[in-house]
N, C-alpha and C positions, 0 to 999 in steps of 0.2 A: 727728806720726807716726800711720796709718793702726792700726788693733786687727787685733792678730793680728803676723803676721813682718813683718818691716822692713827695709829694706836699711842699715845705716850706709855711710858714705865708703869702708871697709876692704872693703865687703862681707861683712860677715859679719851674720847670720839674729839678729834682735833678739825677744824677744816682747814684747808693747804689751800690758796688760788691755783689757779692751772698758770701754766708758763705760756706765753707766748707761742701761737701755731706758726707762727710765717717763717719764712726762708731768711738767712741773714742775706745781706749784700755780695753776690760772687767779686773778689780780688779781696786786696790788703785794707787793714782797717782804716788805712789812711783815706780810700776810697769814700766809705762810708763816712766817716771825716767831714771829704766833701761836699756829698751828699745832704749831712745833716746840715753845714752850714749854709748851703745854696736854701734849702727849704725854710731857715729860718731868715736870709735874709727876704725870699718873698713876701714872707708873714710881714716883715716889717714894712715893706714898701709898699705893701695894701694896706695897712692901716695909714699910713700917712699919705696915701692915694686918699684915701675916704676922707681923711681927715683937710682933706684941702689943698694937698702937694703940687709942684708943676707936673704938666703934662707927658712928661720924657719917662715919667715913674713907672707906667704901664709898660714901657720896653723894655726897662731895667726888672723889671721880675716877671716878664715874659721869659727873658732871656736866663737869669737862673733858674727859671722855671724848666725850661729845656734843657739845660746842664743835668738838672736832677735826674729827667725823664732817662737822657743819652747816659747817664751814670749805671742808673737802674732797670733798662732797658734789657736786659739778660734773664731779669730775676721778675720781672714783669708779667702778670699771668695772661692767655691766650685772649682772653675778652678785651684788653688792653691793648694788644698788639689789632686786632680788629678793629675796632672804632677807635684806633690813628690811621689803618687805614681808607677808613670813611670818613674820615676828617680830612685824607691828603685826594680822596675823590669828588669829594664834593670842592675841596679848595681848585682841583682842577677844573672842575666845571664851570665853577664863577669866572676864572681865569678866562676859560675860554668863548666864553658870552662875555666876557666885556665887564664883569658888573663885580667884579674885585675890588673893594676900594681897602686902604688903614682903616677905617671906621670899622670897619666886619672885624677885624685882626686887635684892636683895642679893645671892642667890647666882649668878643674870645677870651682874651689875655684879662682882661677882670674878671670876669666870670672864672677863669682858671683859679686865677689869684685868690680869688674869696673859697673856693673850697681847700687849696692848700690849709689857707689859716684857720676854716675851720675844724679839720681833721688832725692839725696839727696842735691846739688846742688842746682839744678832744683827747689827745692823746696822752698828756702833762696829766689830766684828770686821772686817766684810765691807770698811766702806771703807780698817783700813788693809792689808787685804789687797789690794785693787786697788790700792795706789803700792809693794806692795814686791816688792824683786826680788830675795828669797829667794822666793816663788810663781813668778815670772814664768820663774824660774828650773827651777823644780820642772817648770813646763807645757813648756818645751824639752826637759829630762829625759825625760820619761816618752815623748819620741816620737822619740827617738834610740835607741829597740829594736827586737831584731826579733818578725816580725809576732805569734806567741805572747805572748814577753815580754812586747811592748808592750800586748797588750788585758789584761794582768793588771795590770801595772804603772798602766795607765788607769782603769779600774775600783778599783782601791785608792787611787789618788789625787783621784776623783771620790768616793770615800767620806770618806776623813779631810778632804779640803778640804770636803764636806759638811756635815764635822759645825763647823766653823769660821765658814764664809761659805753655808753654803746652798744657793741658787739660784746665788752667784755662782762656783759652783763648775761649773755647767754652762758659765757665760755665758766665764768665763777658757778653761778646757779646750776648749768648742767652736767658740773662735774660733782658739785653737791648732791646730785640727784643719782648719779650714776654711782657713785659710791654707795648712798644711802640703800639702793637696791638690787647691789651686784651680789652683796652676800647673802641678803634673802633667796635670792634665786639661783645660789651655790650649793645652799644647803637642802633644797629640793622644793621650794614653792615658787615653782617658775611662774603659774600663772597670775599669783598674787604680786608678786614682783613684776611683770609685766605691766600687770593695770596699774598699780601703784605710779611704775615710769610712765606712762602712757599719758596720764593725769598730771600726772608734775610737770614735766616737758610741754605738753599743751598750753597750761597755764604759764611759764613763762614765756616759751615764745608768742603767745597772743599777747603778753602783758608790755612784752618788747616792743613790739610789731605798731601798737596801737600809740605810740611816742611818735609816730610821723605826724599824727593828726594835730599836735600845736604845740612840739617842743621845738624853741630855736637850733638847739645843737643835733637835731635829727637829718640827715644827708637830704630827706625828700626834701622838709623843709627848706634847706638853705637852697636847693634845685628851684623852689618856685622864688624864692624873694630875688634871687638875683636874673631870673626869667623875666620878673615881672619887678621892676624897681619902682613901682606907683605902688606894689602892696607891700604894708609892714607889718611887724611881727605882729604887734597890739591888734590889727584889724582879725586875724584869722583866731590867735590863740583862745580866747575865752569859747568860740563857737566848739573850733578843736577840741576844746579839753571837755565838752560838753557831750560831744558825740562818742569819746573815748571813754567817760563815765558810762554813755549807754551800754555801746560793748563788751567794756568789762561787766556790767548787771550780766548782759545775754549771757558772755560766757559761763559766769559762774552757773547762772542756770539752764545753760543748753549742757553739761558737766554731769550739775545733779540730775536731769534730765535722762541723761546717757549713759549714768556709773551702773555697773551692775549690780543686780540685786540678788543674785546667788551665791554668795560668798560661804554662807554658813556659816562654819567654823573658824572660815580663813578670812573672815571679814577683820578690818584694821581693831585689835584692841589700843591702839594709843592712848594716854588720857588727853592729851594735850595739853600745850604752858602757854597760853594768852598771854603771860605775865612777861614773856622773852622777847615778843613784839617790842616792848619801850628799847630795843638796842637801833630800833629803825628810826625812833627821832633825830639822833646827830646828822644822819643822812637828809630824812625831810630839812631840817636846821637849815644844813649846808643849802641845799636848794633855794630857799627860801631866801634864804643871804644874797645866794648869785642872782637872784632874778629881781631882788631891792637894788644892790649894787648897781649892776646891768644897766635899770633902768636911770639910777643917781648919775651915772657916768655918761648914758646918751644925754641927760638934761644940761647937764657943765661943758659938757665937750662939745656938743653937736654931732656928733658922730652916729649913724646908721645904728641903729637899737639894736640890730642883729651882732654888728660889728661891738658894741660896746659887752655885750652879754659875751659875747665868745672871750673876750681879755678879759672878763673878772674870771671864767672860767678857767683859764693859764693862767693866771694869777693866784689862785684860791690852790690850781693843783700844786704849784709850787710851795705855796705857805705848807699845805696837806703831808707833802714829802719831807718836808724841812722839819715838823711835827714828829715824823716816825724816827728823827737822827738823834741817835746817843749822843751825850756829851752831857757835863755838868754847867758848861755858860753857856750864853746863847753865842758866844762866839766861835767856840769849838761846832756847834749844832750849826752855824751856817757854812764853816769850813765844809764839815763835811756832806750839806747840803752839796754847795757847788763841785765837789767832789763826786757824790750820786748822780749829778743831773751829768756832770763832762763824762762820766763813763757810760751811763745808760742813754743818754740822747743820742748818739748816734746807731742803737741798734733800734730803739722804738722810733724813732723817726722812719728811718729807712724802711722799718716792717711795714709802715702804711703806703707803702708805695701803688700795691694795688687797689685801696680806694682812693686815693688821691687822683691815679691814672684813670679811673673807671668815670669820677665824677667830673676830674677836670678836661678828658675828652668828648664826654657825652654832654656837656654843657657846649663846649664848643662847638660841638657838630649840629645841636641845636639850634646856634645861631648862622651856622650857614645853610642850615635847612630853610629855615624861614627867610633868608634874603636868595635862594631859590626860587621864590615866588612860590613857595610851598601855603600861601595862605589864599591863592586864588586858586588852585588844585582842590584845597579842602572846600572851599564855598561852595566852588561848584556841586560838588559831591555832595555836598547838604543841602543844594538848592534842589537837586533832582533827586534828591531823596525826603523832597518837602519836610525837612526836620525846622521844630522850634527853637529857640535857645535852650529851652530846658532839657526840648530832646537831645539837642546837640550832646550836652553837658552828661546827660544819662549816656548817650551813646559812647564818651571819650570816657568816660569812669570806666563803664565794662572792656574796654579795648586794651587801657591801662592792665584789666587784671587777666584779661586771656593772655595779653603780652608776657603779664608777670611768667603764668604756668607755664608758658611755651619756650621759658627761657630768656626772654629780655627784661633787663632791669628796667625797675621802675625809675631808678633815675636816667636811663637812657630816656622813654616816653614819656615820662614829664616835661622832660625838660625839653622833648620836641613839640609834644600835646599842646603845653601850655604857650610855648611860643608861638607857636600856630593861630591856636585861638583869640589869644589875644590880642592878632593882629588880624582875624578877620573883618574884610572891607565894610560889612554891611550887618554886623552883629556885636552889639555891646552886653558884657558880660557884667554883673557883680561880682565884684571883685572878691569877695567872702565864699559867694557860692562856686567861683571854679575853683577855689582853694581846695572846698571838699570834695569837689570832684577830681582832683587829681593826687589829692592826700586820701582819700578814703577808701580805695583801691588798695593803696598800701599799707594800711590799717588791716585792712579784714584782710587782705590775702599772702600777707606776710611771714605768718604764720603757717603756710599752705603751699607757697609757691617753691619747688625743688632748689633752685639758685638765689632764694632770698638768705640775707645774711645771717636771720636770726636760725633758720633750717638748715644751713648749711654748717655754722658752729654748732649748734644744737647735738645735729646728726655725728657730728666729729667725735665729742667729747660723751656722749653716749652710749657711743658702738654705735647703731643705729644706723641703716641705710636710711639715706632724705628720702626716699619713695614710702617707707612707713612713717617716720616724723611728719610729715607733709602732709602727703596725702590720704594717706591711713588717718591717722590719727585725727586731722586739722581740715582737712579739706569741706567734709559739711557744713562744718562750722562757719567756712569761708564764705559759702554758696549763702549762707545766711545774713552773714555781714553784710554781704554787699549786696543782699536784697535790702536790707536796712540802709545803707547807705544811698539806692535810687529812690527810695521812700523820703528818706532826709534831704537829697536834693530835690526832689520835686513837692514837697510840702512845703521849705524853706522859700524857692522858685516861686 
């Protein structure tokens, strides 16, 4: 069966997830093999780092951590291969000033270590979210409303499946959408088919995009808490999800706002089925469970709230997978559990090589930036530009999101912004308020920016050049957001 709608015998409209886009691992699968197993023993020797382990632990999954890299190193995309090389020139520099010490190289090597496990994670969730069809379910749902409803409905399910599966929350919903209007616009109502995509695709990738602002298992997010190990999840989330509620209201209404109103004839007749909506509580459910858990488990254990939330998260995807296995006892159903998980972990593991790489270099580079003396460079430059904290804070927000447009990820400038900042000499920050100034950039312009992840699968699975998803489509909307968002840091301020 084809990704995206499907005809059965009966006729009637199937949804398929989309397969996997990434590359497998170039050599023999024993490679990969390797590969998965190096990645999961890091995962394990960061939680038991967090969890209180001797100090030798940080070497030991630095060093599989390199294994993985040198494995996958072939199949590695070009942004990857670039910020290791800024990671091997800024290591030369410190070298050659003198101010190299292990301390720089341990706290790299955490910072690595913590986004392995959270992308790997991350991942457990995501594949058994691609076989089940309580989702598959959910993405038929949300596009059986009418044309209001449905970009809210879109957008809200481009959010919560965000905070679950990620990326694959583009990749499901916008193959849903590409199907839903490849045939309308086969059979000759190109333009109606257009705006139809136009609307759908906008709403999830904002709905996506707007998950930086205070979900744990978000990439920006886990960029600032291990940036900043004085902030924890609890301090930023409830403001996050507050600013995120805002934007999704503006969306919906800068939408209707925007829709056209010349349709005529060819305006949507759908009746729509509100009533399809209830396939999305097992999903909220789930959520709800990990983020009780999560918190039950930091309380017993002592372990990093973030670090506790990411293990119910593998945990829960594994019960999820275990769930979709035939069998009539639960013994046969766990056989063939560990049977699914030994054949398919070594191809989803290895496919997140390039965020894995992107995050776990650009953290790093982050932390040799800033023992550059990269935080007396910046003061200066804000003392002769007589800025406030607030303005600082406004100024590094918009810097965050021209960077986005221009190409650099936001987890590269966060994780350099916020190191910076919060080690400037003569400026103390609240710790809430730069959270939104370095997540709220990637809120509002996530959506927008040509290399962000939700626009770049969006664009994939679409057709769709990212210069229309993006900019066509998303871009006003961005320029809005983040006038909202220097509004919300400086009324917050």
């Amino acid at each position: 069966m084809a990704s995206g709608f499907a005809q059965t015998k009966t006729g009637k409209a199937v949804f398929d997830l989309p397969k996997a886009h990434h590359q497998m691992t170039p050599g023999s699968p024993s490679l990969r093999i390797i590969s998965s197993i190096s990645i999961m023993i890091v995962c394990v020797l960061s939680v038991w780092q967090q969890a209180g382990g001797p100090d030798w632990l940080w070497k030991a999954a630095g060093s599989f951590l390199a294994l993985y890299f040198a494995l996958e190193w072939r199949a590695l995309p070009r942004v990857c291969h670039v910020m290791a090389l800024a990671v091997a020139i800024a290591t030369g520099a410190l070298i050659f000033r003198g101010e190299f010490t292990w301390q720089i190289v341990e706290k790299a090597a955490l910072r690595a270590g913590f986004f392995t496990l959270l992308m790997t994670c991350l991942s457990y969730m995501a594949e058994a979210a691609r076989s089940s069809p309580t989702v598959k379910r959910c993405g038929v749902a949300a596009l059986e409303q009418k044309p209001t409803l449905r970009f809210a409905v879109l957008a809200l399910a481009g959010h919560f499946m965000g905070i679950l599966i990620t990326t694959g929350a583009s990749a499901l919903l916008g193959t849903a959408i590409h199907a839903a209007t490849v045939e309308e616009r086969d059979h000759g109502n190109r333009r109606l088919a257009q705006i139809k995509r136009s609307r759908m695709v906008s709403a999830v990738s904002r709905g996506v995009a707007a998950v930086a602002l205070w979900s744990p298992t978000a990439a920006m997010g886990g960029v600032l808490l291990t940036t900043l190990p004085e902030l924890k999840w609890r301090d930023f989330a409830a403001q996050g999800a507050m600013v995120a509620g805002c934007l999704f209201v503006m969306a919906v209404f800068f939408d209707w706002m925007t829709r056209p109103r010349d349709l005529g004839a060819n305006a949507s007749t759908i009746a729509g089925n509100p009533r399809a909506l209830i396939h999305f509580l097992p999903l909220f459910g789930l959520i709800v469970v990990i983020f009780i858990s999560g918190v039950s488990l930091n309380y017993l254990t002592g372990l990093r709230q973030i670090t506790a939330l990411l293990i119910c998260v593998f945990v829960y995807g594994v019960i999820w997978i275990g769930l979709q296995q035939a069998g009539p006892t639960l013994i046969q159903k766990f056989i063939r559990t560990v049977r699914h998980l030994a054949e398919r972990s070594p191809e989803f593991l290895t496919a997140q090589r390039g965020e894995v790489g992107l995050l776990a270099l650009a953290s790093a580079f982050g932390v040799l930036l800033s023992s550059l003396h990269a935080p007396e460079v910046i003061e200066t430059a804000v003392n002769f530009l007589g800025l406030s904290e607030t303005g600082t804070l406004i100024t590094s927000a918009w810097i965050v999101g021209i960077m986005t447009h221009i190409g650099i990820s936001t987890v590269i400038s966060i994780s350099i912004l916020a190191e910076v900042l919060w080690n400037l000499p003569t400026m103390e920050f609240e710790k809430t308020i730069l959270a939104l100034a370095m997540l709220g950039p990637a809120a509002a312009c996530g959506a927008s920016a040509l290399f962000s992840v939700p626009v770049r699968v969006m664009s994939m699975v679409v057709d769709e050049p990212a210069t229309v998803v993006g900019m066509k489509w998303n871009l006003p909307y961005a320029v809005f957001a983040m006038i909202y968002i220097t509004l919300a840091i400086y009324m917050i301020s």
